[in-house]
N, C-alpha and C positions, 0 to 999 in steps of 0.2 A: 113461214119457214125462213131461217135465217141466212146469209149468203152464206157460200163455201167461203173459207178461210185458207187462203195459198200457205203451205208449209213451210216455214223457214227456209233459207239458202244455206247449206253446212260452211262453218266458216273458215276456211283453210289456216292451217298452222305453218308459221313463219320455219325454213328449213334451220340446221345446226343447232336444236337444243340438245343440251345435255344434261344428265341424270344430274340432278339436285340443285347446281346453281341456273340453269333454263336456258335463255338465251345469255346470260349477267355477262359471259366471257365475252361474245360479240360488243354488247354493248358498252363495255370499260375498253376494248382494245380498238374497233369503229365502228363506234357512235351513228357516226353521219351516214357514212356507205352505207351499213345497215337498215338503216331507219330510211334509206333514199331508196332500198331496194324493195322495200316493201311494197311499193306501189303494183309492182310487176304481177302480184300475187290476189290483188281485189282490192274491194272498197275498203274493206273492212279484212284485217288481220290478225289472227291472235298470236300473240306473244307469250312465253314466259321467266318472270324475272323472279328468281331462282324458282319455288314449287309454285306462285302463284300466276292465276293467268292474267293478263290485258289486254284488252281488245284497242289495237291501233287504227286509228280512222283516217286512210290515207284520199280519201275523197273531200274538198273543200266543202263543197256544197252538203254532204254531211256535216263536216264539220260545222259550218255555220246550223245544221242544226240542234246538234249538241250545246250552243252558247248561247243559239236565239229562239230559235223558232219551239225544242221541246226542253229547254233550258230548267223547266221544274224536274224534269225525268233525269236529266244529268246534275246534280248539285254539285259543289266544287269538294274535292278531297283526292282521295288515294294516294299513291307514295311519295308522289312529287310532292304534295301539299304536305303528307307529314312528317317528312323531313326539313322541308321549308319551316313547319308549323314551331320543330326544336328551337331555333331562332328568332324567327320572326313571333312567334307568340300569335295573338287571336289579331293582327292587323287585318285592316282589312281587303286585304291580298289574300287571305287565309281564313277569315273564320265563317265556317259554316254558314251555309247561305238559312233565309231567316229576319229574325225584327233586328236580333243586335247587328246585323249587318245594315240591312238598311236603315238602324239609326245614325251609325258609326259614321257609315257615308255620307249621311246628309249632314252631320257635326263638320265634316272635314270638306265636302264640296264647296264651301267660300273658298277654301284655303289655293282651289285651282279655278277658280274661275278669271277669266282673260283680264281684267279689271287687276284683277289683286297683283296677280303676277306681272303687270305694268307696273304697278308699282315700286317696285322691288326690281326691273328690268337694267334699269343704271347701276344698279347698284353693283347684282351681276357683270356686266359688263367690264366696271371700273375693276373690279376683282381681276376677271379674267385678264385683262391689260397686263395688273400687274406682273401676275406671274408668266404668262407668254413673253412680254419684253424684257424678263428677269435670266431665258434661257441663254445661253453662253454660245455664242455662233462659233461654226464650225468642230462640234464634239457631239458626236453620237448620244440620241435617247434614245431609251426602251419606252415605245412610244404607246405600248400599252397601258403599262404602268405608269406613264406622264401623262397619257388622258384618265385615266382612274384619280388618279393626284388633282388634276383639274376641273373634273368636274364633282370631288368630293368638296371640294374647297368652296368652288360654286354653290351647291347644293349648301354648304353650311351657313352661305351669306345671304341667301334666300331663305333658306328656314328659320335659322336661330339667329341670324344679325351679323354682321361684321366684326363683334368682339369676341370671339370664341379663343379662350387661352389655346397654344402655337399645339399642345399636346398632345390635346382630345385630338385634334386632325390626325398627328399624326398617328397615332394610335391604330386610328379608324383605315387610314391608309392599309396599317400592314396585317390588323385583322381581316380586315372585309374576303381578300383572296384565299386563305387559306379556311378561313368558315366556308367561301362556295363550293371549296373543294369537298371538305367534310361532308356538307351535303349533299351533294352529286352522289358523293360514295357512300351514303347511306339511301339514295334512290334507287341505285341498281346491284345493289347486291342486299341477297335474304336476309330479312329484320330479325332472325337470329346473331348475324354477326355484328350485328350494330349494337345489338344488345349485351356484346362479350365483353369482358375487365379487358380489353385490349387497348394499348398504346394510343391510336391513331383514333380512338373513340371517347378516353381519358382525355385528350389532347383537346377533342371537338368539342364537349362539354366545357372543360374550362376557358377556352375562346371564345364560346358563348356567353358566358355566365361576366365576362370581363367585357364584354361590347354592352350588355347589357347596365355593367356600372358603368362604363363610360357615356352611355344614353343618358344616365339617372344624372352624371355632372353636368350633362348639355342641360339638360333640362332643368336643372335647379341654376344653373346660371342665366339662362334668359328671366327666369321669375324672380333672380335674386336681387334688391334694394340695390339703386345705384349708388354706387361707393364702397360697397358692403364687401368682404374679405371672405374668398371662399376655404373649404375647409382644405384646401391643400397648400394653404399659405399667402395665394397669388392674390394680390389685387381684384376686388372686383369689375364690374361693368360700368363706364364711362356714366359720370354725372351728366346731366343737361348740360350744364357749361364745358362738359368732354374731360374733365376731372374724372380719374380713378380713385381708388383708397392711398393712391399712391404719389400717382404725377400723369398725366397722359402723355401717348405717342404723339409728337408733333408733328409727323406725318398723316394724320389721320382727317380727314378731310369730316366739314363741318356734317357734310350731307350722310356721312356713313356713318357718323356717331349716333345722328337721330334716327339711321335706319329702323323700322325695327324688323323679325321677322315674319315670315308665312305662317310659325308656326304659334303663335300668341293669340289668333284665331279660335286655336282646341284649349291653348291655356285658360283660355278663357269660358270653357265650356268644362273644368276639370272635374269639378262637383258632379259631371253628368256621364261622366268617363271613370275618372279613377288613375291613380300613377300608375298603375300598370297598365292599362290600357294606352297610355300615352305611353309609356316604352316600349310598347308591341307598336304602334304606328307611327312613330320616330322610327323605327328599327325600318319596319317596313318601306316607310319612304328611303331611309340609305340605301338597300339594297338594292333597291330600281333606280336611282339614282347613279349613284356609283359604278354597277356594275351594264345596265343593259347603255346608258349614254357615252360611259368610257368606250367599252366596242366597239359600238357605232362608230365615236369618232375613228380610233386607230383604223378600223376597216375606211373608213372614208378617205383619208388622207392616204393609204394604201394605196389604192384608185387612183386618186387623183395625180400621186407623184409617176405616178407608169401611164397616163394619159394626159398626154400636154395637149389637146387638145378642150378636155374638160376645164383644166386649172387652167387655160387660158379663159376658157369664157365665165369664168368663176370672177378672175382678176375684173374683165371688162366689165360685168355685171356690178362688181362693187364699188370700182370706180367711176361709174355710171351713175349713183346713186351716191355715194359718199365724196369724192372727189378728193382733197388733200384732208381732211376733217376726220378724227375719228368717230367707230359705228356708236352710234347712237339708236335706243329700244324702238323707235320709231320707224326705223329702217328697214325691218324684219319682214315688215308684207311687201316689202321693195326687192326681194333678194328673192323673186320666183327657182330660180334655174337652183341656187345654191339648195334652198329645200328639195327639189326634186333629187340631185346627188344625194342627198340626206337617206332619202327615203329609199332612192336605191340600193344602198349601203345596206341600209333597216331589212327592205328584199331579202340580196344575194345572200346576208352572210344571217338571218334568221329572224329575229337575235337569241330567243328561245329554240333548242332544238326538240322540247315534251316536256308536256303540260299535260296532269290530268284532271279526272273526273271520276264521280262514280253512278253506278245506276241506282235509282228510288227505287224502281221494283224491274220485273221481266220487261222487255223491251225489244222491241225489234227496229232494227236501223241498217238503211241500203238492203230489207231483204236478210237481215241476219239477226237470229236470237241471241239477246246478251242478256244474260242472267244478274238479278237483283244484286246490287251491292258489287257488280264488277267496276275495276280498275278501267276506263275509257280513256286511252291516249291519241291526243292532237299534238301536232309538229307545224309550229309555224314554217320554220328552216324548210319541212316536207313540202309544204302547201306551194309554199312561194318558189319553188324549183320545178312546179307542173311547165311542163313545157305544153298543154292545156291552154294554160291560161298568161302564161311570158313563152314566148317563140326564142330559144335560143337563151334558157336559165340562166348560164353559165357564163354570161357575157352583161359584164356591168355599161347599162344603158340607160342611162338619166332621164333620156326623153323618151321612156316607156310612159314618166309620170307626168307627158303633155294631157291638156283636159282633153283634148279626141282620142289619146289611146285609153285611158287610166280608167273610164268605165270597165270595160271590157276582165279586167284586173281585181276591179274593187272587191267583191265577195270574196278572192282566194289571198286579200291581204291581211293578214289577223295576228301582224306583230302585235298588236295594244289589247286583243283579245277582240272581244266584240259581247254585246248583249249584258245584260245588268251588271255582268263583274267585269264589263272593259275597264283598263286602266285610268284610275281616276288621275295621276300624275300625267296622262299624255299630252296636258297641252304644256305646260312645265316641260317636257321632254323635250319640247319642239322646240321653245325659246332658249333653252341652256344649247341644244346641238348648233344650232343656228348663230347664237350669239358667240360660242368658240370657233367652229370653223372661221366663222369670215372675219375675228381677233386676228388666229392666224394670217391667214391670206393678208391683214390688210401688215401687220407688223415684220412679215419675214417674207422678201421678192421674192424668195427662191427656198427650194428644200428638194432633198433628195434621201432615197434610198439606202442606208450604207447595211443591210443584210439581205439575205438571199430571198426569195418571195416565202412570205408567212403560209404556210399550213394552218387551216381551219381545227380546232383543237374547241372540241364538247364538253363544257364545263355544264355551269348553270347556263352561261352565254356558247355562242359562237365565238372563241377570241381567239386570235393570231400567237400562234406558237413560239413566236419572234417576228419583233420588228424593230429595226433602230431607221432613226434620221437624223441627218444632219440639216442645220437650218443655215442659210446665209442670209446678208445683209444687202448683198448684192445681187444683182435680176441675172446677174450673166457668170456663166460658171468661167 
């Protein structure tokens, strides 16, 4: 005889839906509060975003088993993904879990392995120099938008090489925020309105459809003949001897001519991939790029300017190790305390607020039946605010991430994801955050505040509502 079977636990429905659009109004107007309150309600929550339901998994330790441990029963999709999916295409961020994933990945795992990305570490670096020592002391940045600018720039000298016409960037700059937007707002409001002849939908389409030729010229420019003239008129990519079709920059330093990039790795594998697959995983890498490293930083620097305590042992830790010399890649497993800031930062403020999933078939998880083909949502931003597992969320504390505390933590940290679809980009993530903040610190003695403290504001990221600073030359105001 076979055991008794315990009945499911009924799964409590999150409060304030309303007839047609579900929860969609909470969630477009707070995000955060919303998705924080849910805890108070069980493991496990249902939601709905306009008619359809999702089950919120506001327990870590489910969480982690949604990604690891029954990770075939949850495969990666639903809204988040297929709105993501509009842009990013089949990267591998996005495409159905399966063979063409785990070959895709294994094409592209050289491209982050700690080796390759040393490589290319100075290169980075000399990048970053430039433009941090290029800021105008004393005049307010939007320092969001100045870490999105910096580490898009980075990201392009790491992937595609040093020579990327001034364009593409810019381009890339002023689509990137307004495509997260689009997306966002086709994750929480009903896939009827996404699907209407409407303005803001018109708008998101052709922002896509323009990033994506702007991929196709990065991408035919690093494979293009050196010397060789693109078809926009410009000059191509510097000869061996640093000749263009034209005349080269004479600023351009011997070593960054011969750079080349990360990304000539998968060029190299095209016949096994296809152009469109390489514009679906170009894309993909800008967006994680771009968007979840910008964050990070401006929350970081956030912290650090309203705690002189920190940005003092930040300073002394750099100067500890670097002395009058600039940072050099080398230096990076020298800079303990600096990464821990990092990663608190990565913490408090998320950098994902929902992420989903879907179910393979019926399922029971924490004691609750989730029905085949449901919407499964995890919150990093949720997880990492258990006061569970950090005593006191709400309070940026860097040595949470000492080796005696940080066990204690590890299972409810799941900014990079965890389990076969963890972020292939995380160690890249760590050397570009690393390599800019301590740019800063070492190039500007002093920075300050000049707006009022940022607001946490729910995009694709957590990012800061407003933030400006000003930077001096001088240690003492």
């Amino acid at each position: 005889m076979s055991a008794p079977t315990t009945a499911p636990i009924p799964t409590p429905t999150a409060p304030g839906r309303l007839p047609l659009i579900g929860h969609g109004l909470r969630l477009v107007r707070d995000p955060l509060p919303f998705i924080a309150s849910l805890r108070e309600h069980g493991s496990v929550v249902r939601i709905r975003i306009g008619p359809t339901p999702a089950y919120v998994v506001t327990d870590p330790a489910l969480a982690r088993r949604v990604l690891v441990t029954d990770a075939a029963h949850f495969p990666k999709g639903g809204k988040y993904y297929d709105a993501l999916r509009v842009f990013l295409g089949d990267g591998v961020a996005t495409v159905a879990d399966g063979d063409t994933h785990l070959r895709n990945r294994r094409l592209m795992q050289p491209m982050f392995s700690k080796a390759h990305i040393a490589e290319r570490g100075n290169a980075m670096i000399e990048q970053v120099r430039t433009m941090v020592s290029g800021w105008p002391a004393h005049q307010p940045r939007d320092m969001f938008a100045g870490m999105n600018e910096i580490t898009l720039a980075t990201f392009l000298v790491a992937v595609f090489g040093a020579d990327l016409p001034a364009h593409l960037e810019g381009e890339f700059t002023a689509l990137m925020p307004e495509i997260m937007r689009g997306t966002i707002r086709q994750v929480i409001l009903p896939p009827w309105i996404s699907r209407l002849p409407l303005p803001a939908n018109r708008a998101h389409t052709d922002r896509v459809a323009r990033l994506r030729a702007l991929i196709d010229q990065a991408i035919d420019h690093h494979t293009a003949p050196r010397g060789s003239a693109w078809a926009d008129g410009t000059s191509g990519p510097a000869s061996e001897d640093g000749a263009t079709g034209t005349e080269a920059c004479p600023h351009t330093s011997e070593a960054r001519r011969q750079q080349g990039g990360l990304f000539k790795t998968l060029i190299g594998v095209e016949d096994q991939l296809g152009r469109r697959q390489l514009q679906d995983e170009a894309i993909t890498l800008l967006a994680g790029a771009i968007e979840t490293t910008g964050t990070t930083l401006a929350w970081a620097l956030y912290e650090i300017a309203r705690n002189p305590a920190i940005e003092r042992r930040l300073r002394e830790e750099l100067a500890s190790v670097c002395e009058d010399r600039p940072l050099r890649y080398d230096d990076l497993d020298r800079l303990p305390y600096g990464r821990r800031v990092l990663q608190e930062a990565i913490r408090k403020y998320g950098v994902s607020w929902m992420v989903t999933r879907t179910t393979a078939r019926d399922i029971v998880l924490g004691g609750h039946l989730i029905p085949e083909g449901a919407d499964v949502v995890w919150s990093p931003y949720l997880h990492q605010h258990d006061p569970a597992y950090y005593p006191d969320p709400d309070t940026f504390d860097p040595d949470r991430w000492e080796t005696d505390r940080a066990a204690a933590t590890r299972a409810s940290f799941l900014a990079f994801g965890d389990g076969r679809r963890k972020c292939i980009g995380e160690n890249f993530a760590w050397v570009e955050l690393q390599i800019i903040l301590a740019t800063i610190l070492q190039l500007w003695p002093r920075f300050e505040m000049t707006s009022r403290p940022p607001r946490a504001q729910a995009v694709i990221t957590v990012k800061p509502d407003a933030l400006t600073m000003e930077f001096h030359s001088d240690s003492v105001g």
